[in-house]
PyMOL commands that place a pseudoatom at each C-alpha (Angstrom):
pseudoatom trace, name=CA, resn=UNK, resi=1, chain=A, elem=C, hetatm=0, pos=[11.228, 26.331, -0.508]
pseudoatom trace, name=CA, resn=UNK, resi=2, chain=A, elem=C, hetatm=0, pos=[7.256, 25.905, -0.763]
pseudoatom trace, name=CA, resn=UNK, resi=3, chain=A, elem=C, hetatm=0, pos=[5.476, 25.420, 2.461]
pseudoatom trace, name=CA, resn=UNK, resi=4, chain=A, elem=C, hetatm=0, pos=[3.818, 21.933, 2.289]
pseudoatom trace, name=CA, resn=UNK, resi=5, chain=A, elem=C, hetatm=0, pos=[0.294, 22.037, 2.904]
pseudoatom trace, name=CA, resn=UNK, resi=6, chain=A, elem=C, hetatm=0, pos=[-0.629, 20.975, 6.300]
pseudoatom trace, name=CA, resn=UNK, resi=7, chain=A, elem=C, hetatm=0, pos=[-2.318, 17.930, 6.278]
pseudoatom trace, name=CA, resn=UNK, resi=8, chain=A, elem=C, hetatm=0, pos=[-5.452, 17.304, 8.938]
pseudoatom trace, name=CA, resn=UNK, resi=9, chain=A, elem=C, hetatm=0, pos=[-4.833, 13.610, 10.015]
pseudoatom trace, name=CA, resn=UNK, resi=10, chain=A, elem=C, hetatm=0, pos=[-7.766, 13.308, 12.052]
pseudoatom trace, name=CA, resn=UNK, resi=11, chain=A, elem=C, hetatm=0, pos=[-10.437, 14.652, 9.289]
pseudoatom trace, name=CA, resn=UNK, resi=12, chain=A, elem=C, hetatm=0, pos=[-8.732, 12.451, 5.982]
pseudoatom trace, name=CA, resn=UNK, resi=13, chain=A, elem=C, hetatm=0, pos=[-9.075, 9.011, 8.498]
pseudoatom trace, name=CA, resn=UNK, resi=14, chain=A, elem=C, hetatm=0, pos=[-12.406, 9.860, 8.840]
pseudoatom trace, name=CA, resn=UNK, resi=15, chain=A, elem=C, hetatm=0, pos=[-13.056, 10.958, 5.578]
pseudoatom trace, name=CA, resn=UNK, resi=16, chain=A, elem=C, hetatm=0, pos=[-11.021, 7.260, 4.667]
pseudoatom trace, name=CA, resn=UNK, resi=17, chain=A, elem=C, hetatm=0, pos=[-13.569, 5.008, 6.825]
pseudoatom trace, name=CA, resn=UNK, resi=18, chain=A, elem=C, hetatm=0, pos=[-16.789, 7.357, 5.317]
pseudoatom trace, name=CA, resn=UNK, resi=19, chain=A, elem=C, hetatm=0, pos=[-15.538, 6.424, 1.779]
pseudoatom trace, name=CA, resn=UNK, resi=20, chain=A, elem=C, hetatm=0, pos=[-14.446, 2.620, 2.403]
pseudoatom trace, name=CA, resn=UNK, resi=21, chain=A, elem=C, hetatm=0, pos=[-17.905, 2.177, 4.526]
pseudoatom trace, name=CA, resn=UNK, resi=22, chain=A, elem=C, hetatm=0, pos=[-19.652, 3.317, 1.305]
pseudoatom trace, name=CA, resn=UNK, resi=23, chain=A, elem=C, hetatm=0, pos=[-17.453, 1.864, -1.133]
pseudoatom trace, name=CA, resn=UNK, resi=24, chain=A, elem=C, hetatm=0, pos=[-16.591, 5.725, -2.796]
pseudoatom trace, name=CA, resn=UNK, resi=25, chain=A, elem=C, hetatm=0, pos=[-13.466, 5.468, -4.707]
pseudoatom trace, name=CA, resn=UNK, resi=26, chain=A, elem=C, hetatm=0, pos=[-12.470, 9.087, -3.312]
pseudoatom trace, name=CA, resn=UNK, resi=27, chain=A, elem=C, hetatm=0, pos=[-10.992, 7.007, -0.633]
pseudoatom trace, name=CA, resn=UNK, resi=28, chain=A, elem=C, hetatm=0, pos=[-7.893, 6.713, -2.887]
pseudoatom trace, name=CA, resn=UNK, resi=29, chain=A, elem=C, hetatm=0, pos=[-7.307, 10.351, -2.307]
pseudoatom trace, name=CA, resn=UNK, resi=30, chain=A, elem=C, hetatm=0, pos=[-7.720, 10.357, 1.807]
pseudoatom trace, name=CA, resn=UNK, resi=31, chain=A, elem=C, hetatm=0, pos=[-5.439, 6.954, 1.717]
pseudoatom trace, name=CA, resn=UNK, resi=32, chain=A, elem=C, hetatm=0, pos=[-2.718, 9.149, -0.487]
pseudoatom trace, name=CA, resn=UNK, resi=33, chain=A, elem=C, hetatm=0, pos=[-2.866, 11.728, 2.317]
pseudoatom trace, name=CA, resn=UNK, resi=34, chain=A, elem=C, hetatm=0, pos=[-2.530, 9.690, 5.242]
pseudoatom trace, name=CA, resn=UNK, resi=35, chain=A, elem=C, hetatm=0, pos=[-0.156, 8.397, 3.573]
pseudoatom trace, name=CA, resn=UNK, resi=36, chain=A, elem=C, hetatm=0, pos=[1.937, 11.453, 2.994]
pseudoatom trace, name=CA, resn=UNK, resi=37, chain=A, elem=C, hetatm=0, pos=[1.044, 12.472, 6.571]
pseudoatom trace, name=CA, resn=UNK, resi=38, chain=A, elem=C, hetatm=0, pos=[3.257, 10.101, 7.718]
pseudoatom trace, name=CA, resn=UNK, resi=39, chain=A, elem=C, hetatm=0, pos=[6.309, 11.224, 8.416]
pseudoatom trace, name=CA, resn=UNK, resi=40, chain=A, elem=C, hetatm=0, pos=[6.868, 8.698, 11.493]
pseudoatom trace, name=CA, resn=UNK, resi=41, chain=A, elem=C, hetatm=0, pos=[7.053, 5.865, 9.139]
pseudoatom trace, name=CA, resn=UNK, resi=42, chain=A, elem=C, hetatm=0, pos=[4.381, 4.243, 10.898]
pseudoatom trace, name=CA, resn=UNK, resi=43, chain=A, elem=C, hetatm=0, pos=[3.085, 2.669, 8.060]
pseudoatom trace, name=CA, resn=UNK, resi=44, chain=A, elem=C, hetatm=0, pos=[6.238, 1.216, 7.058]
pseudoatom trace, name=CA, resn=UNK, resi=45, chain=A, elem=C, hetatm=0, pos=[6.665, -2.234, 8.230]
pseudoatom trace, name=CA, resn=UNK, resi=46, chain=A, elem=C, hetatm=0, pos=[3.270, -2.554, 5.413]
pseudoatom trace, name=CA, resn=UNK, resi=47, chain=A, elem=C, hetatm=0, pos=[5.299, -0.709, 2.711]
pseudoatom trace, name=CA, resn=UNK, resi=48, chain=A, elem=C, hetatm=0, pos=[7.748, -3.829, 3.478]
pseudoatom trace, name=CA, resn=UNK, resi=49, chain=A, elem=C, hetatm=0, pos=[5.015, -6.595, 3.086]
pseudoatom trace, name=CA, resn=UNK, resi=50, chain=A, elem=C, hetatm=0, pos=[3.923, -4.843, -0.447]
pseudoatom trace, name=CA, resn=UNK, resi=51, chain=A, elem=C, hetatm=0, pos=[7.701, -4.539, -1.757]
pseudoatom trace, name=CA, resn=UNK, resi=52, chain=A, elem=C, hetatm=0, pos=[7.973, -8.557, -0.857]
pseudoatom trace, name=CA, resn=UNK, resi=53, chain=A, elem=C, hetatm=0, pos=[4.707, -9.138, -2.688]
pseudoatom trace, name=CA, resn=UNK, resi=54, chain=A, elem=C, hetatm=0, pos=[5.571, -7.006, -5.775]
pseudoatom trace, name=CA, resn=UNK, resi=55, chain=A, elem=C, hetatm=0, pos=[9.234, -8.379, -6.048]
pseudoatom trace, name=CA, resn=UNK, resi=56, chain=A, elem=C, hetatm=0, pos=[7.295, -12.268, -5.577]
pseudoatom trace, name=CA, resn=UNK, resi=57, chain=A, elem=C, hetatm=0, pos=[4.981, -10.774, -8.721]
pseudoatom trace, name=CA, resn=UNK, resi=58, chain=A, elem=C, hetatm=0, pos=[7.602, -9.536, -11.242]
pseudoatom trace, name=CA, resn=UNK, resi=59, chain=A, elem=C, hetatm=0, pos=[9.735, -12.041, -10.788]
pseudoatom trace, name=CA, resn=UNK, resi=60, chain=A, elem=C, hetatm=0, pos=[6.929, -14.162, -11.431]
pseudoatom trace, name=CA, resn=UNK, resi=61, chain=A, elem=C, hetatm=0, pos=[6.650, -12.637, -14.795]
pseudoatom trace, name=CA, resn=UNK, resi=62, chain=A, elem=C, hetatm=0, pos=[9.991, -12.346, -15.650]
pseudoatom trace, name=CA, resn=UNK, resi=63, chain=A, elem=C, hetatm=0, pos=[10.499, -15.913, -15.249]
pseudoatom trace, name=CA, resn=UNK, resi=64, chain=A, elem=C, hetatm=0, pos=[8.018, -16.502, -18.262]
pseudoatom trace, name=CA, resn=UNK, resi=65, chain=A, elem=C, hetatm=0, pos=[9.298, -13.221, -20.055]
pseudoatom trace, name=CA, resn=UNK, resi=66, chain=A, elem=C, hetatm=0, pos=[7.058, -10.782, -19.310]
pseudoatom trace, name=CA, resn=UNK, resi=67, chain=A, elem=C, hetatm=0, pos=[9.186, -7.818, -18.556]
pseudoatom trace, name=CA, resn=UNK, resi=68, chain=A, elem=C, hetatm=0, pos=[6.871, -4.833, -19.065]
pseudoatom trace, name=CA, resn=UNK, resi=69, chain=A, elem=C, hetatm=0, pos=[5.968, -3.656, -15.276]
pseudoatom trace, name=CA, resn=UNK, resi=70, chain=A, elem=C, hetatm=0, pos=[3.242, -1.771, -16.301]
pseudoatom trace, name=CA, resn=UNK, resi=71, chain=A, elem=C, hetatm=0, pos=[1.516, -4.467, -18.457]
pseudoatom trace, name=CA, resn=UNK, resi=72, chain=A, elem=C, hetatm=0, pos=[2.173, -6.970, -15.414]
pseudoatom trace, name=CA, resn=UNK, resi=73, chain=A, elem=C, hetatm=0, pos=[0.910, -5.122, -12.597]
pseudoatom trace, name=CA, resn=UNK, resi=74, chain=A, elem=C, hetatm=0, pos=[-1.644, -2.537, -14.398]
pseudoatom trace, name=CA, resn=UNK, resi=75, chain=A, elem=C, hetatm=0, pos=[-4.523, -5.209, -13.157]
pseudoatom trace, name=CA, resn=UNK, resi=76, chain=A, elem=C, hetatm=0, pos=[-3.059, -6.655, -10.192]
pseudoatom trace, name=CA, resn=UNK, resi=77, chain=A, elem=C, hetatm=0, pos=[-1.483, -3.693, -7.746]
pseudoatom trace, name=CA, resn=UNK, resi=78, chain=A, elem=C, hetatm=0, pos=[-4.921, -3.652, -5.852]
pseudoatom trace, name=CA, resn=UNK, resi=79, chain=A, elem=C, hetatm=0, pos=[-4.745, -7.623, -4.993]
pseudoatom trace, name=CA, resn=UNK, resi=80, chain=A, elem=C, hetatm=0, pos=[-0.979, -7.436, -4.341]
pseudoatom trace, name=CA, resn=UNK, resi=81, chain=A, elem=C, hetatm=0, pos=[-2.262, -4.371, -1.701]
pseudoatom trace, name=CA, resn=UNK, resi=82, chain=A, elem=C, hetatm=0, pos=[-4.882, -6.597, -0.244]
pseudoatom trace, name=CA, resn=UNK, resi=83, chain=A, elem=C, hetatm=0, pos=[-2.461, -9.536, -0.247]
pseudoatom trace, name=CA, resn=UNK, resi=84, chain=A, elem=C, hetatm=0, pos=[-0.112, -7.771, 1.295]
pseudoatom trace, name=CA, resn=UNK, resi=85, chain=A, elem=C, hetatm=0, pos=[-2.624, -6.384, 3.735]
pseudoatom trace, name=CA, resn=UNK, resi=86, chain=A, elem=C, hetatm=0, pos=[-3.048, -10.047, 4.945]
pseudoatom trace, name=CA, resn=UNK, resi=87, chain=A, elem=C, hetatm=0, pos=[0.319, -10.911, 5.034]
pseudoatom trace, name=CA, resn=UNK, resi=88, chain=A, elem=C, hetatm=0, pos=[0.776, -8.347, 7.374]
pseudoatom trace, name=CA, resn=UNK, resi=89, chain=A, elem=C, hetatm=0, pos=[-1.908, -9.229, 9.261]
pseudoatom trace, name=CA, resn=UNK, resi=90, chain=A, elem=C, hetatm=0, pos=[-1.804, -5.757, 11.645]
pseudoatom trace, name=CA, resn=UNK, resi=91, chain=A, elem=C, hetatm=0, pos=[1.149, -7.509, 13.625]
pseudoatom trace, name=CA, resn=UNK, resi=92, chain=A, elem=C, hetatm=0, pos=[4.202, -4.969, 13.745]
pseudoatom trace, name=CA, resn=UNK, resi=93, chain=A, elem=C, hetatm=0, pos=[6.062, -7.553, 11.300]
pseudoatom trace, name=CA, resn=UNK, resi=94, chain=A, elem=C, hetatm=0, pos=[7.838, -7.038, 7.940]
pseudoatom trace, name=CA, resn=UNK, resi=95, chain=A, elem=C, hetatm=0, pos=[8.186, -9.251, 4.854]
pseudoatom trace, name=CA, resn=UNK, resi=96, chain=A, elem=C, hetatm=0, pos=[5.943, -12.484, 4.219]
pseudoatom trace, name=CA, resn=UNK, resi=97, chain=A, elem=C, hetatm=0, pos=[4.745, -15.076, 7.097]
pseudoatom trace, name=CA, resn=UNK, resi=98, chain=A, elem=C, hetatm=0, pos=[7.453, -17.188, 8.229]
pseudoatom trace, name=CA, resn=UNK, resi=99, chain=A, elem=C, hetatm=0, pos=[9.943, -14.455, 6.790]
pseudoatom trace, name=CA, resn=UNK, resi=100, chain=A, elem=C, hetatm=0, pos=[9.308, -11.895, 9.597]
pseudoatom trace, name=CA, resn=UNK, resi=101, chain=A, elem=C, hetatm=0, pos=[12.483, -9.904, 9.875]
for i in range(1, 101): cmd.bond("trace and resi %d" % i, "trace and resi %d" % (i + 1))
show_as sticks, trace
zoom trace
């Protein structure tokens, strides 16, 4: 088995904030390794809010008969991640508000 590369926490967060503070799209790559960094799951209780959102949006769709995933969420993933963002609202909550688990 490949060793995985070590990932510095500490120096991709602050490479995140540099890149959201100036609006660089590179963030995308310091958010995928935070992301993959951890292995605590603290970050899952958001994963939850996103799945509710994105099973809200295609079910949405399919209710009018779109049933292509990728032609239904190919514009929308970053507002279902910001929506999802304010569902959570930083509480340690899952799901939608007034669906808390």
């Amino acid at each position: 088995m490949l060793d995985e590369p070590t990932i510095n926490l500490r120096q991709e967060i602050d490479a995140l904030f540099d890149c959201i503070t100036r609006g660089d799209s590179q963030g995308s790559m310091h958010l995928a390794r935070v992301i993959q960094a951890d292995t605590k799951g603290a970050l899952h209780p958001f994963s939850e809010a996103l799945t509710a959102r994105l099973c809200d949006h295609l079910n949405r769709y399919a209710e009018i008969g779109q049933i292509n995933p990728y032609n239904t969420l190919k514009d929308e993933v970053y507002g279902l991640i910001k929506t999802a963002a304010i569902d959570w609202d930083g509480l340690p909550k899952t799901g939608r508000p007034g669906e808390e688990a």
